[in-house]
C-alpha positions as CSV (number, residue, x, y, z in Angstrom):
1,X,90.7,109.7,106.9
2,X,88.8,106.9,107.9
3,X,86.2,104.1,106.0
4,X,83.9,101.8,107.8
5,X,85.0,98.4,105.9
6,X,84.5,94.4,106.8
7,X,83.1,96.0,110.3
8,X,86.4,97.9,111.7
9,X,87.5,101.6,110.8
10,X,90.3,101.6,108.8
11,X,92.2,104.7,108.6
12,X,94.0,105.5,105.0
13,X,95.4,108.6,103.1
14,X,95.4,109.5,99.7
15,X,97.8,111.5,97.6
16,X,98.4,112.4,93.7
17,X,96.2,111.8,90.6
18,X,95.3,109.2,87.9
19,X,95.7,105.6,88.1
20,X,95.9,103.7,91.5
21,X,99.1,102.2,93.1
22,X,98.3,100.8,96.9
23,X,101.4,100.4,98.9
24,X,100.9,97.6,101.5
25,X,103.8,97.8,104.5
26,X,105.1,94.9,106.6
27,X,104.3,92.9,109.8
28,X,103.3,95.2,112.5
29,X,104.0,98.2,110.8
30,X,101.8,101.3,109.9
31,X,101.3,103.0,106.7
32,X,103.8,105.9,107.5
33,X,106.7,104.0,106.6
34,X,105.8,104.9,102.6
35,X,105.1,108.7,103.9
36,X,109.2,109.6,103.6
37,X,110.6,108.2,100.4
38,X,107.7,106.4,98.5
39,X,104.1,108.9,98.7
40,X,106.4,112.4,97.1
41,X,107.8,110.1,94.3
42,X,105.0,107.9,93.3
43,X,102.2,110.6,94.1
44,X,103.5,112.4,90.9
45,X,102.6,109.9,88.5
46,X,100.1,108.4,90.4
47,X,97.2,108.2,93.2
48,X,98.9,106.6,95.6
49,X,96.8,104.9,98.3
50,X,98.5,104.0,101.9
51,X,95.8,102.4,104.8
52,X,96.8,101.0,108.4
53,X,96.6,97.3,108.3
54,X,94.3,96.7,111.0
55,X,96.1,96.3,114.6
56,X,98.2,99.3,113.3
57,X,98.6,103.0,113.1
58,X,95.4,104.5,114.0
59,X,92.9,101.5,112.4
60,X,91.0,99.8,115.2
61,X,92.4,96.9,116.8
62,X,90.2,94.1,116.9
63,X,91.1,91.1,120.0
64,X,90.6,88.2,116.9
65,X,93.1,86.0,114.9
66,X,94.5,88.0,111.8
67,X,95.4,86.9,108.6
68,X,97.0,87.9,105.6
69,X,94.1,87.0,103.9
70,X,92.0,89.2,106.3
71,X,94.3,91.9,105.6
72,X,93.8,91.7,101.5
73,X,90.6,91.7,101.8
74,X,90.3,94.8,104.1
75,X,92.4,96.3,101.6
76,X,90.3,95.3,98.5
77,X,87.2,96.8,100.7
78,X,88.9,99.9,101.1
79,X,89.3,99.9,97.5
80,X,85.5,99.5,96.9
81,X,84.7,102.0,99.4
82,X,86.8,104.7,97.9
83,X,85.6,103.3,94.1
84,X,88.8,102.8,92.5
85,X,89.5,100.9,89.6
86,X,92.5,98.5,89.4
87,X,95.5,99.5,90.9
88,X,98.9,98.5,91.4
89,X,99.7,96.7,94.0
90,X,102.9,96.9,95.7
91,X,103.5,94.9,99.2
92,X,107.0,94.9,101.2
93,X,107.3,91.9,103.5
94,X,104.5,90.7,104.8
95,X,102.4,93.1,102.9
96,X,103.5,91.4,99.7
97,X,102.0,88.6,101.0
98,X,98.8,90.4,101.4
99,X,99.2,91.6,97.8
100,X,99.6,88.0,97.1
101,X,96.2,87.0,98.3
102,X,94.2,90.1,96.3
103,X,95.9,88.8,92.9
104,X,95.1,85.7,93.6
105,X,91.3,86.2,94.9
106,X,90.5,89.5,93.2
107,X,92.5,89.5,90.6
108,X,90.0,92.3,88.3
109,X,91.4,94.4,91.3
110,X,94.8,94.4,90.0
111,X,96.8,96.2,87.2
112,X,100.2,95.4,88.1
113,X,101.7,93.7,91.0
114,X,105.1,94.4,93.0
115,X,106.2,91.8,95.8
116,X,109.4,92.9,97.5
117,X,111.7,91.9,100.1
118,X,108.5,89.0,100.2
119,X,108.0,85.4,100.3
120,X,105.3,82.5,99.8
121,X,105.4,80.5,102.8
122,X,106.9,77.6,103.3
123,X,108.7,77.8,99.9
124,X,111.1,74.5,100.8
125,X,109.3,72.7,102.6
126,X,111.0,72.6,105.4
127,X,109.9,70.4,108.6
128,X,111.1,73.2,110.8
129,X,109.0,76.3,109.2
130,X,107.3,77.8,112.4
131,X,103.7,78.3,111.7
132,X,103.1,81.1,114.7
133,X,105.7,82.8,117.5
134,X,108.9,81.2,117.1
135,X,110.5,80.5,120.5
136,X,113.5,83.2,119.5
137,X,111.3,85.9,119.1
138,X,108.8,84.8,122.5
139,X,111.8,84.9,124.5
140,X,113.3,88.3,123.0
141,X,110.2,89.6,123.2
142,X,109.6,88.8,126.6
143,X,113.3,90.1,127.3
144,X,113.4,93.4,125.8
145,X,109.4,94.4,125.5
146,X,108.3,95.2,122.2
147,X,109.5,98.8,121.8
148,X,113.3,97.4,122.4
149,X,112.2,94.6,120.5
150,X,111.4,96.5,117.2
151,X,114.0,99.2,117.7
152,X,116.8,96.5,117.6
153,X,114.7,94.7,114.7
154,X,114.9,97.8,112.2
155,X,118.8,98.8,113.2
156,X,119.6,95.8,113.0
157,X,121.8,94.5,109.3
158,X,118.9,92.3,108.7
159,X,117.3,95.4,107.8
160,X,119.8,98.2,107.1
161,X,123.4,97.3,105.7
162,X,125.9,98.5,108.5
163,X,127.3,101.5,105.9
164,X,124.0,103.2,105.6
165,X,123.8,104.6,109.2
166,X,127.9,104.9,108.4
167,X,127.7,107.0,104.7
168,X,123.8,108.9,105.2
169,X,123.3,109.1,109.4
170,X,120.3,111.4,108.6
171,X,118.3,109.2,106.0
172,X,119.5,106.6,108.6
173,X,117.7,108.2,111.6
174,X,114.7,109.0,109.8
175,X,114.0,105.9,108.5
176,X,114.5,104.0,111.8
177,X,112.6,106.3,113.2
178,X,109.2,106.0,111.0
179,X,108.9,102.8,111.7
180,X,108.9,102.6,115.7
181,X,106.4,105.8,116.0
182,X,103.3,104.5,116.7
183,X,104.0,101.4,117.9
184,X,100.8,98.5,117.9
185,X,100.1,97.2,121.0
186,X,101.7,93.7,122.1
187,X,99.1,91.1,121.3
188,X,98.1,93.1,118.1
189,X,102.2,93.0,117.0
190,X,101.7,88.9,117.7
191,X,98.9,88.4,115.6
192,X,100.8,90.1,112.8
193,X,103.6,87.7,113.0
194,X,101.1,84.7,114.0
195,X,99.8,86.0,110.6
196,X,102.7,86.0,108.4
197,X,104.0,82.9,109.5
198,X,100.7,81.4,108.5
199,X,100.6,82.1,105.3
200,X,100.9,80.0,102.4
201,X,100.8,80.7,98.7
202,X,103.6,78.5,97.8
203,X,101.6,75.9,95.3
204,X,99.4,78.5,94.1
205,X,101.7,81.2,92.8
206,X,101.2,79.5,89.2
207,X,97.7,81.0,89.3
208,X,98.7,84.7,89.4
209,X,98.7,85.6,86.0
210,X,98.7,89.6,86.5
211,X,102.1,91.5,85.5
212,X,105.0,90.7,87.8
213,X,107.9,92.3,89.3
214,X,109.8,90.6,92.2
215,X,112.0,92.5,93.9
216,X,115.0,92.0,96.6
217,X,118.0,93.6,98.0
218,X,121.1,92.2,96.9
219,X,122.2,91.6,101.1
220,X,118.4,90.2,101.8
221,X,120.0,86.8,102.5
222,X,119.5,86.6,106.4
223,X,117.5,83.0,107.1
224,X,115.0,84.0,109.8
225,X,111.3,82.8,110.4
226,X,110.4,82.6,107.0
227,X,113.7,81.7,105.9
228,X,115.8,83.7,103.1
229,X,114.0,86.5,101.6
230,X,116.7,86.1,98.8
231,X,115.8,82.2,98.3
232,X,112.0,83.0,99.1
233,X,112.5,85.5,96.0
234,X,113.4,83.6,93.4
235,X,110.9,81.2,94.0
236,X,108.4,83.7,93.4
237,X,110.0,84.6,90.4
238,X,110.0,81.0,88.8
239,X,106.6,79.9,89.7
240,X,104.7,83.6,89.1
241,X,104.5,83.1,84.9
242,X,106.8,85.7,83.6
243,X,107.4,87.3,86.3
244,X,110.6,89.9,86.2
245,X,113.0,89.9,89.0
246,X,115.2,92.6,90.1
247,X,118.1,93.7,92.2
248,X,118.4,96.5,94.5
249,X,121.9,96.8,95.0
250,X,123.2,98.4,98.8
251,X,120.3,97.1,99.8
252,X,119.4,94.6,102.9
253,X,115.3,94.1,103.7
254,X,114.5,97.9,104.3
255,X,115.6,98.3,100.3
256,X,112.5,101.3,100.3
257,X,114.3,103.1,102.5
258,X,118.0,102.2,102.3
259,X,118.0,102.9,98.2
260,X,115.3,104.7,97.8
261,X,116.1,106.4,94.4
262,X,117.0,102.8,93.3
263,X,113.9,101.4,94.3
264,X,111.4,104.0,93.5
265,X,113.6,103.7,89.7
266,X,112.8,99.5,89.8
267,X,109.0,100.2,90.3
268,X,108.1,103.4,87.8
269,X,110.0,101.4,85.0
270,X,107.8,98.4,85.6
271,X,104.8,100.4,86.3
272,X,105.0,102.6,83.1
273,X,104.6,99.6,81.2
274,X,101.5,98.1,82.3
């Protein structure tokens, strides 16, 4: 379905009953990535809202800078067009980032939060942070094109620990595979990392005061663009007031998809409560 919001058409789905939880996916990706492993489970106990961050999936594709800020609030209009109350809000990646900004600037919007496999920024300060393409990823890009590009992004061990396509080839495949259908186009994939690497929470994160779980896969440590997920993690964790942190264990980045049972187990518990 589609909804008319901040002057694009965003396209979104909605499953289950009774209070809201909005999954919010990663840089570049669509919201099929939660259709596998995340919409059956949660879509029993909840209504589980998925949208395509614009640039994505089948939401238009405006030719204008992107933010993760611009993303939040297309989310929290989505919200308001569909007239749902507070949700939870769970982001992955970038998309906890996203879920960053609607705590922090609509924070009556929000039940619960989740940030996994997520970051603030420039959580060290470091003189080196790249705020836009990286030259790494410019000249891989420009290498391989963006379909070889993402394919060797998501099978690589940054994102999937080398026994899961070893021990379960299937759930391997399939999660690979839902995240390189319905690829964005080129400049849109840019302005999604241009995006990410813009964004900056880092000395507000003491502001959040909605209910917190941090989460991270045990072999998130890889130190790429916006450094270690496992570092960027625990500073969440200690600057987000009582925030609870978490484990997934055989996990890497993709820790939604890799440990699903594990993951999905992480969230209802925290969820239940609030």
């Amino acid at each position: 379905m589609y909804a008319m919001v901040n002057g694009i058409r965003i396209y979104y789905e909605i499953q289950g009953k009774g209070v809201p939880i909005v999954l919010i996916s990663g840089t570049g990706f669509h919201s099929q990535v939660w259709c596998p492993f995340q919409v059956p489970f949660f879509s029993k106990h909840f209504m589980v809202l998925i949208s395509d961050h614009r640039g994505t999936g089948y939401s238009d594709k405006p030719d204008q800078p992107y933010s993760t800020k611009i993303f939040a609030e297309d989310i929290v209009a989505l919200m308001d067009y569909l007239n749902l109350p507070a949700a939870h809000v769970l982001g992955h990646s970038m998309g906890g980032r996203v879920a960053q900004w609607i705590a922090l600037e609509h924070p009556d919007r929000v039940r619960s939060l989740v940030l996994a496999s997520s970051g603030s920024g420039n959580y060290s300060n470091r003189s080196d942070f790249v705020r836009g393409v990286s030259y790494d990823v410019a000249l891989e890009l420009a290498e391989k094109g963006l379909e070889r590009y993402l394919r060797d992004h998501v099978e690589s061990e940054f994102f999937f620990t080398p026994e899961f396509s070893r021990k379960d080839s299937q759930r391997y495949r399939e999660a690979v595979d839902i995240h390189l259908v319905n690829m964005p186009p080129l400049k849109a994939y840019l302005r999604h990392v241009v995006a990410r690497q813009m964004h900056e929470t880092t000395t507000r994160l003491g502001e959040i005061k909605t209910p917190t779980l941090v989460m991270i896969g045990e072999g998130d440590t890889h130190a790429g663009g916006t450094g270690s997920h496992m570092q960027a993690a625990k500073v969440l964790a200690g600057r987000i007031r009582n925030a609870q942190f978490a484990v997934v264990k055989g996990a890497n980045h993709g820790i939604f998809w890799e440990n699903p049972e594990e993951g999905n187990k992480i969230v209802l518990a925290f969820l239940k409560v609030h």
